[in-house]
C-alpha positions in Angstrom: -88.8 22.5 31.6 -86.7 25.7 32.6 -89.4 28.3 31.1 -92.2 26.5 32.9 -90.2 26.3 36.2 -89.2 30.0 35.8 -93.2 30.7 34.8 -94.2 29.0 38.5 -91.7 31.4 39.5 -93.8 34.1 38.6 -90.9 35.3 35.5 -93.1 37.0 32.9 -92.2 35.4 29.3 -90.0 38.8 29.1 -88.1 37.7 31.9 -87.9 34.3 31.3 -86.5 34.8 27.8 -84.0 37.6 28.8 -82.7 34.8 32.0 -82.6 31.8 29.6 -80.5 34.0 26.7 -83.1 32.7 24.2 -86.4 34.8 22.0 -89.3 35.6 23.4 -91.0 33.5 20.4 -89.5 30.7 21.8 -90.9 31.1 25.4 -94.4 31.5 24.0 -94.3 28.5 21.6 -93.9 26.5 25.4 -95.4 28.9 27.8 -98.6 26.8 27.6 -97.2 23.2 27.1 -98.1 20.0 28.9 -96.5 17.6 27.2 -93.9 17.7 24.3 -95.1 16.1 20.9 -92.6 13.3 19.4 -90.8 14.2 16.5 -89.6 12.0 13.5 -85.8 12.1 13.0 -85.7 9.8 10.2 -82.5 10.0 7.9 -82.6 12.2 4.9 -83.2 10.2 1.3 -80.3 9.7 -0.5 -79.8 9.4 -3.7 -78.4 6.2 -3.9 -81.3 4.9 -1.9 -83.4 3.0 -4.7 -80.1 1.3 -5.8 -79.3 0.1 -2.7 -80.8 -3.8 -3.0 -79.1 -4.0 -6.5 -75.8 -3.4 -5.0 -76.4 -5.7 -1.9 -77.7 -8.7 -4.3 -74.8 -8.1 -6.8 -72.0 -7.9 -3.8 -73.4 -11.4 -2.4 -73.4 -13.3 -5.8 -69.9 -11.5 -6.4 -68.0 -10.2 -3.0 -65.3 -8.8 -5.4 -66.7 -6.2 -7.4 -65.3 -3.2 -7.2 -67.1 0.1 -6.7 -66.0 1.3 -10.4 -68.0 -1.2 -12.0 -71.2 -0.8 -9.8 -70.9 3.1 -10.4 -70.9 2.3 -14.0 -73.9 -0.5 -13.8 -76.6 1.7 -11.2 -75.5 5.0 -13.7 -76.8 2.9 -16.6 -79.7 2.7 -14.7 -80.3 6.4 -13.8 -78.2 6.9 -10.7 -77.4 10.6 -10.3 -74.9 10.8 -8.1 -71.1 10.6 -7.4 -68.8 8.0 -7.9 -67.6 8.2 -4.6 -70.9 8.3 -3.0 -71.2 4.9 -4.5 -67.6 4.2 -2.8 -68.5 5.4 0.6 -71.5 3.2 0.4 -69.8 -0.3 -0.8 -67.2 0.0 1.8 -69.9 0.7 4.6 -71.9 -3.1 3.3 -68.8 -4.8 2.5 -68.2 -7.6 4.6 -64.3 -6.8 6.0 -62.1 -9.9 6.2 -60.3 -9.9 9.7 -57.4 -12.3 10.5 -57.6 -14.8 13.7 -54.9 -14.6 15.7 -54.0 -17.8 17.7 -51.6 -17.2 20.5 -48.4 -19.8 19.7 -47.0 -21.3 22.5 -43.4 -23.2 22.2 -41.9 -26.2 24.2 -38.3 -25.5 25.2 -35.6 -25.6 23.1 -38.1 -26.2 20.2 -37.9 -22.8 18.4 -35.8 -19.7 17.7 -36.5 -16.6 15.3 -34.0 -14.9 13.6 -34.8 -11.5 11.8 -33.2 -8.4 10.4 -34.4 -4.4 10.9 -32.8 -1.7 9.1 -31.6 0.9 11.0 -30.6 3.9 8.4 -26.8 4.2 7.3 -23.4 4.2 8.7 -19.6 6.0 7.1 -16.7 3.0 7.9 -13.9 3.9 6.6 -15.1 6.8 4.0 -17.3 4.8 2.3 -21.3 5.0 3.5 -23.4 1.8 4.0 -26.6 0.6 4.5 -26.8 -0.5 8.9 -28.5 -3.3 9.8 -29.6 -5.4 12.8 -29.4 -9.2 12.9 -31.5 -10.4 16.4 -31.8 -13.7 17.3 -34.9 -14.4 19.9 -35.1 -18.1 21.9 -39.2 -18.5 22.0 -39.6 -20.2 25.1 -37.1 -18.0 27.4 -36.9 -14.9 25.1 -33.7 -14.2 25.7 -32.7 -12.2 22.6 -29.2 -11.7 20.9 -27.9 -8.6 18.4 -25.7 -7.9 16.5 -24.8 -4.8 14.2 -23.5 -5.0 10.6 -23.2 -3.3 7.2 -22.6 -6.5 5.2 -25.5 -9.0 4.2 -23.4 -11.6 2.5 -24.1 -15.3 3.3 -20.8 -16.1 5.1 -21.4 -12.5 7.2 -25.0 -14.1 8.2 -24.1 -17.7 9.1 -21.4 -16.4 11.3 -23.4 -14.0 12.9 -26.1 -16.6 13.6 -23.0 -18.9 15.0 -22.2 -16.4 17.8 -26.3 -16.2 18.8 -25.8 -19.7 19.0 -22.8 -19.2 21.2 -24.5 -16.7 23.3 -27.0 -19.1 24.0 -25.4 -22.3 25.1 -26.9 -24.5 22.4 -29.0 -24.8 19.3 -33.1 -25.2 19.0 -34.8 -28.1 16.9 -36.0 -25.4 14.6 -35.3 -22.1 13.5 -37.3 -19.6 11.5 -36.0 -17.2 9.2 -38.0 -14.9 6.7 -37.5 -14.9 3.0 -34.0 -12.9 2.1 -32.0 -14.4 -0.4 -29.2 -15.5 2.0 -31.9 -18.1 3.6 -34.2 -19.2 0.9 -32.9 -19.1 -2.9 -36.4 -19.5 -4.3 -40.0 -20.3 -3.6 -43.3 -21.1 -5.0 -46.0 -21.1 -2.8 -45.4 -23.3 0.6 -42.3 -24.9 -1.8 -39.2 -23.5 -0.7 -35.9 -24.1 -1.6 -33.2 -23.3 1.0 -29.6 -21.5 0.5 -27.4 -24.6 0.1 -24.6 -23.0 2.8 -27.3 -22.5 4.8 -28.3 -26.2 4.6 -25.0 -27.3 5.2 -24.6 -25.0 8.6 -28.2 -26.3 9.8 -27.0 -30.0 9.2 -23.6 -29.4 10.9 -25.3 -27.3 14.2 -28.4 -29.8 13.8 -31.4 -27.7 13.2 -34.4 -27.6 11.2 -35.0 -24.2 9.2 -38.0 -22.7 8.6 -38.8 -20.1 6.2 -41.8 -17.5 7.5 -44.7 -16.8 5.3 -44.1 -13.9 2.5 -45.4 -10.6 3.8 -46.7 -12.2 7.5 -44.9 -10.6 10.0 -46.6 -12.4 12.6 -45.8 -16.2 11.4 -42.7 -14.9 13.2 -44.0 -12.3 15.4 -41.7 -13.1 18.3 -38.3 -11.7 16.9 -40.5 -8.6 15.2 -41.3 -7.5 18.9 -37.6 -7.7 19.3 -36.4 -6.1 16.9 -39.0 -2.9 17.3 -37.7 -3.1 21.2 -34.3 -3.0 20.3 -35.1 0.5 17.8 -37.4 2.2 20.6 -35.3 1.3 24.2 -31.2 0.2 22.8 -30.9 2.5 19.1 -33.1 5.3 19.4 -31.0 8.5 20.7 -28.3 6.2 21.0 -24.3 7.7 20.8 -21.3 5.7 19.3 -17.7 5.7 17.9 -17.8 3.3 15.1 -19.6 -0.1 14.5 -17.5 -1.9 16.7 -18.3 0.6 19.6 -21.9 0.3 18.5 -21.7 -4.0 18.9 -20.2 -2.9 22.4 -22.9 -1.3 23.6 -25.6 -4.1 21.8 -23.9 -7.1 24.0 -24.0 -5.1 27.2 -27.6 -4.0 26.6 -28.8 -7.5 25.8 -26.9 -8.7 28.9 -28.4 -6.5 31.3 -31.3 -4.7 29.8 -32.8 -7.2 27.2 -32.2 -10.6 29.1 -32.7 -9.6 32.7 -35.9 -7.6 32.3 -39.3 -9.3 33.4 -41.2 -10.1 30.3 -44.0 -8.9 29.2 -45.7 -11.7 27.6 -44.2 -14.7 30.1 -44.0 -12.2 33.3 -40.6 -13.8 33.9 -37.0 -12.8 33.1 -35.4 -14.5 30.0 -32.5 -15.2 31.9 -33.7 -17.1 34.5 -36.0 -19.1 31.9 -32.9 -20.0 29.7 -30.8 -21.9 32.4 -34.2 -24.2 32.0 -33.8 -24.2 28.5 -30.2 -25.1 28.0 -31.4 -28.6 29.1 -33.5 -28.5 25.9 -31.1 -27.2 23.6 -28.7 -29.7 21.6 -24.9 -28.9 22.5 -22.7 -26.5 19.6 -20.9 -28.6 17.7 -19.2 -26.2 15.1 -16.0 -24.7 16.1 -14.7 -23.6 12.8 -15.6 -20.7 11.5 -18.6 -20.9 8.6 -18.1 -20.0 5.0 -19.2 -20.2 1.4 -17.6 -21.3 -1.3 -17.5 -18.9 -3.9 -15.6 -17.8 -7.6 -14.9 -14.6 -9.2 -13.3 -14.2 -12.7 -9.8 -12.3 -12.7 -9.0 -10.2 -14.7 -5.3 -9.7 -17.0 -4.1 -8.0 -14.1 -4.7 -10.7 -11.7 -7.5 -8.7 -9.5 -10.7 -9.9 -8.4 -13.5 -7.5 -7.0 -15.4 -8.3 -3.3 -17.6 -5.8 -2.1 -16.4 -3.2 -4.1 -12.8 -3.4 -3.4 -10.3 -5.2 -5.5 -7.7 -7.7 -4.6 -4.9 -9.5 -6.4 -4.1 -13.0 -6.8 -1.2 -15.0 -8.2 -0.8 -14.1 -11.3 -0.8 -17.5 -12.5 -4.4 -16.9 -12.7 -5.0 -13.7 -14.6 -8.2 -14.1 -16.6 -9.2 -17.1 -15.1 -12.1 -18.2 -12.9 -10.6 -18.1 -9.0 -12.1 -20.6 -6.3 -12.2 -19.7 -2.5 -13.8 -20.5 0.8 -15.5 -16.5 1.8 -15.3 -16.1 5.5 -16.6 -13.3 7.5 -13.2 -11.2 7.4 -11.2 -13.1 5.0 -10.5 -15.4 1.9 -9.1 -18.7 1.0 -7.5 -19.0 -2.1 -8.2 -22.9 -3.8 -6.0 -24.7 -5.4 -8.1 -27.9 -6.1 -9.0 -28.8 -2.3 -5.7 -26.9 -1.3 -5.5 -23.4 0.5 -2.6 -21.7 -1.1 -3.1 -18.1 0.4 -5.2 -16.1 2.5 -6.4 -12.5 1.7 -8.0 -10.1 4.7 -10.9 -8.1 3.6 -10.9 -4.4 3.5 -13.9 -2.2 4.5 -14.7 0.9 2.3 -15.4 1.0 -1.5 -13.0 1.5 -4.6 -9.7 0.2 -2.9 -7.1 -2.5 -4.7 -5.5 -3.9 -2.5 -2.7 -5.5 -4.4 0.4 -7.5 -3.2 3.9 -8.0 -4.5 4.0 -11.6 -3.9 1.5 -11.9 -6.3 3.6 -10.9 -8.9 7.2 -12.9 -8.9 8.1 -12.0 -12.4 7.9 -8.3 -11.8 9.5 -8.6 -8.1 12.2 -11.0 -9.4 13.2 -8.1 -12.4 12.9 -5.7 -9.5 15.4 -7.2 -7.2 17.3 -8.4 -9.9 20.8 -7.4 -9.1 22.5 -7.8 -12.8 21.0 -6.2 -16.0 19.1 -8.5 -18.9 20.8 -6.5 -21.3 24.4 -8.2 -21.7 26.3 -5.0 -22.3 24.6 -2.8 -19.4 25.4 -6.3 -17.3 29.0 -5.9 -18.8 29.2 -2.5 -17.6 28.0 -2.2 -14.2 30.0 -5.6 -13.3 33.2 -3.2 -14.1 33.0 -1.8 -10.4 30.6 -1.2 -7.6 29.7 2.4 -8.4 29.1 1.7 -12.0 25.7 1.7 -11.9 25.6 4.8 -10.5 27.9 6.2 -13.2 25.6 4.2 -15.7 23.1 6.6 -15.3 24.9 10.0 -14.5 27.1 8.6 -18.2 23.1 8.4 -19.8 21.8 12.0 -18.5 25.2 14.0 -19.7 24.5 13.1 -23.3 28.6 13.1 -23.8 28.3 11.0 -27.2 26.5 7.7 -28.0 25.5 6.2 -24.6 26.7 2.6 -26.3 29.7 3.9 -28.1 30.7 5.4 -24.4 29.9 2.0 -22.7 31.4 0.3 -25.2 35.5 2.3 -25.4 34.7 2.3 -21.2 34.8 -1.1 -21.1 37.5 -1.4 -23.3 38.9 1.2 -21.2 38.5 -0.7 -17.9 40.4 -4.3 -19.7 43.5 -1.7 -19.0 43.5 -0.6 -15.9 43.3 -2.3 -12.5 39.9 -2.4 -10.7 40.6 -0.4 -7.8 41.7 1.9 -10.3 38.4 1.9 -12.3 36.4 2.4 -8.9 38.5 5.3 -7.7 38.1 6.5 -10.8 34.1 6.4 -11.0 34.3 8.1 -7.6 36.0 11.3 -8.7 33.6 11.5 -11.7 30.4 11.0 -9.2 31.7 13.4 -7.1 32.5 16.4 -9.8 29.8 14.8 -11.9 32.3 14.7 -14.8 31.3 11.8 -17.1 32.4 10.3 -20.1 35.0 7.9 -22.1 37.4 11.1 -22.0 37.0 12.4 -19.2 37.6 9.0 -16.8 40.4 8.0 -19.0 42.4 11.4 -17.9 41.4 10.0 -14.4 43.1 7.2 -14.7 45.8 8.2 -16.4 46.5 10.8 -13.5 45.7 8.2 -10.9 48.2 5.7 -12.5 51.1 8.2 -12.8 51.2 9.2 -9.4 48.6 7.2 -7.2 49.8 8.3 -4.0 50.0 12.5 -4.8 45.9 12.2 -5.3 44.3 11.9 -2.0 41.5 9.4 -1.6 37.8 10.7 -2.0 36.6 8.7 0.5 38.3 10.3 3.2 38.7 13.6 2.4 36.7 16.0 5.1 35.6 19.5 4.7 36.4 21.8 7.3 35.7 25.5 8.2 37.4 28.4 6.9 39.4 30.3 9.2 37.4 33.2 11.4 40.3 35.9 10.3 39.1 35.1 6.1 35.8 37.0 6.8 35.5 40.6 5.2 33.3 42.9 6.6 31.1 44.4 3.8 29.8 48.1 3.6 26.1 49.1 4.0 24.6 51.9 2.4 21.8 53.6 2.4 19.4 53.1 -0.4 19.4 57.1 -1.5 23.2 56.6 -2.5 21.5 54.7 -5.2 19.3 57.7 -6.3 22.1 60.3 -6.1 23.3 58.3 -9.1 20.2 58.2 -11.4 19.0 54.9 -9.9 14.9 54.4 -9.0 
């Protein structure tokens, strides 16, 4: 249309070529046109054209044949081509399953989710763990509740899903849960057998749970919303001291960010929705804390290992089997039915956390005030610093340490007590020890007590100022004038 316009014009095919940018051959091919013939545009023949209605016919009668096995049945037949020209062309005719979605609508109080999102790894204490995110969604309001921790334990869960219930006001006729081992302990196919303690919480708080379908995300797409909300617009960027700083910030966030927003889904704000709901929701019984009951063998020093740390227990029951209720933060030692301690949980890894009272044989030996050996008992009843002597007597290696004790004692059956004592005191103090030596103590000390002063309350005091002696300085080449380098 341009060259004939341009030809009206009175362009010659020259000037028409050179003002459209394109060859003169071009401009004379349509210099004379009147009408454009139609052209066929068919697509090209490919190879695998001729093998086309085998593969439909054979994906009909089988839908689940893979493309390997017709490449290897249309090559039989003389097909020339690629295997993954045969690919391309199966998943182009392959009929693609896709899944109906039903939007799911809840009464109130009728439903909760509960799910968990890991949220890469956190140092408490020195030790490095694994962060996680337990949020708690209400379907009908959507007000949502988190909560931050590093342990995934069973007694750690329930009481995490006790405070959601707490931040609520009450407790749903259902909740749904997906398929971690603190919630379901096994399932096959729509059987599902439930975590006993978990059982027991849901019939003391008085809901039903549900466990999710494996790998369906959407049979409890509600919380999975949340908890992707909660990584992009509360984690992501997100600045804190430790985990308990962290949790800070997560209640604050849910109370005026997560819960007072205007939905997207209901177009109202969760808040508002939920004082409707409470009227829905049964009131929260449970005031005690939850736990599990649980048992670890001890071993023959008395220690039992929780989460990587050790801990001692009454000795009583070293290598034996050790009951206890597992809260959140602590144990409860079992007795039978009876709790006979309590032991607070450490964070960190590789600590033993071990307690004296655990031990009474060793602390009674320990505080034990006279020896088990009779003679060293004999000995150190002879006065009050004997023990002290006991062991200056055993580091002087003045004879046989039992021969000493022995002719000491003996010794001592002559002599007053006060003598004996004054006695160990001079040898303390000059650290002169030995049968001899103490026996010329107190043979000095009985011939004239009153000319020896008493140790205890003799003083040192300063030398007189007129005692000091100047001394002479030289200079260090009075050395070398006498042959010194």
């Amino acid at each position: 249309m341009d060259i004939l316009r341009l030809k009206q014009q009175g362009l010659s095919k020259n000037a028409v070529a050179k003002r459209l940018g394109i060859s003169r051959d071009t401009v004379r091919k349509y210099w004379n046109c009147v009408q454009l013939e139609t052209g066929s545009y068919g697509p090209r023949p490919k190879l695998i054209d001729p093998y086309e209605e085998y593969i439909t016919r054979r994906l009909n009668e089988y839908p689940e044949l893979s493309a390997h096995q017709l490449y290897d049945e249309i090559k039989e037949m003389g097909f020339e081509g690629s295997e993954r020209t045969v690919r391309r062309h199966v998943a182009a005719i392959r009929p693609h399953k896709q899944r109906e979605y039903k939007p799911f609508e809840t009464l109130p109080g009728e439903q909760a989710q509960v799910d968990w999102g890991h949220f890469g790894t956190i140092v408490v204490e020195g030790a490095t763990y694994k962060l996680y995110a337990f949020v708690f969604t209400l379907c009908w309001s959507r007000v949502s509740y988190v909560e931050f921790i590093i342990r995934g334990d069973t007694a750690t869960f329930l009481s995490c899903l006790q405070r959601a219930l707490k931040y609520v006001g009450g407790v749903p006729r259902e909740i749904v849960f997906d398929n971690a081992k603190v919630v379901v302990s096994e399932r096959v196919g729509k059987i599902v057998r439930f975590n006993e303690n978990l059982l027991h919480f849901a019939l003391a708080c008085g809901f039903t749970p549900k466990a999710c379908w494996t790998y369906d995300a959407e049979s409890k797409g509600k919380v999975e919303s949340v908890v992707k909300y909660v990584r992009r617009s509360f984690f992501y960027g997100r600045k804190f001291n430790d985990l308990a700083d962290l949790n800070r910030q997560a209640i604050n966030w849910c109370d005026h960010k997560a819960n007072t927003r205007v939905h997207g889904t209901t177009g109202a704000i969760p808040w508002q929705r939920l004082n409707d709901e409470r009227n829905y929701l049964r009131p929260l019984s449970v005031s005690a804390q939850p736990f599990v009951l649980e048992d670890r063998q001890a071993t023959r020093t008395s220690l039992i290992s929780v989460e990587g740390n050790q801990y001692s227990v009454p000795s009583r029951w070293a290598r034996k089997r050790v009951r206890f209720r597992r809260y959140e933060s602590h144990l409860e030692l079992l007795d039978g039915q009876e709790v006979v301690d309590t032991i607070w949980l450490e964070h960190g890894r590789g600590k033993r956390i071990i307690r004296d009272e655990h031990y009474p044989a060793h602390e009674q030996a320990r505080q034990r005030r006279t020896a088990a050996n009779p003679l060293q008992a004999k000995f150190e009843g002879l006065a009050p610093e004997a023990a002290a002597y006991l062991q200056g007597l055993s580091r002087s290696r003045v004879g046989g340490l039992r021969n000493q004790m022995e002719k000491i004692i003996a010794l001592a059956e002559t002599h007053s007590p006060a003598a004996v004592s004054w006695a160990m005191q001079r040898a303390l103090e000059y650290g002169a020890f030995g049968y001899g030596t103490l026996k010329g103590i107190l043979i000095r000390y009985e011939a004239a007590p009153d000319s020896l002063p008493d140790i205890v309350d003799v003083t040192t005091e300063p030398l007189p100022t007129e005692l000091n002696m100047g001394v002479e300085k030289r200079d260090l080449s009075y050395y070398g004038a006498l042959g010194v380098t």
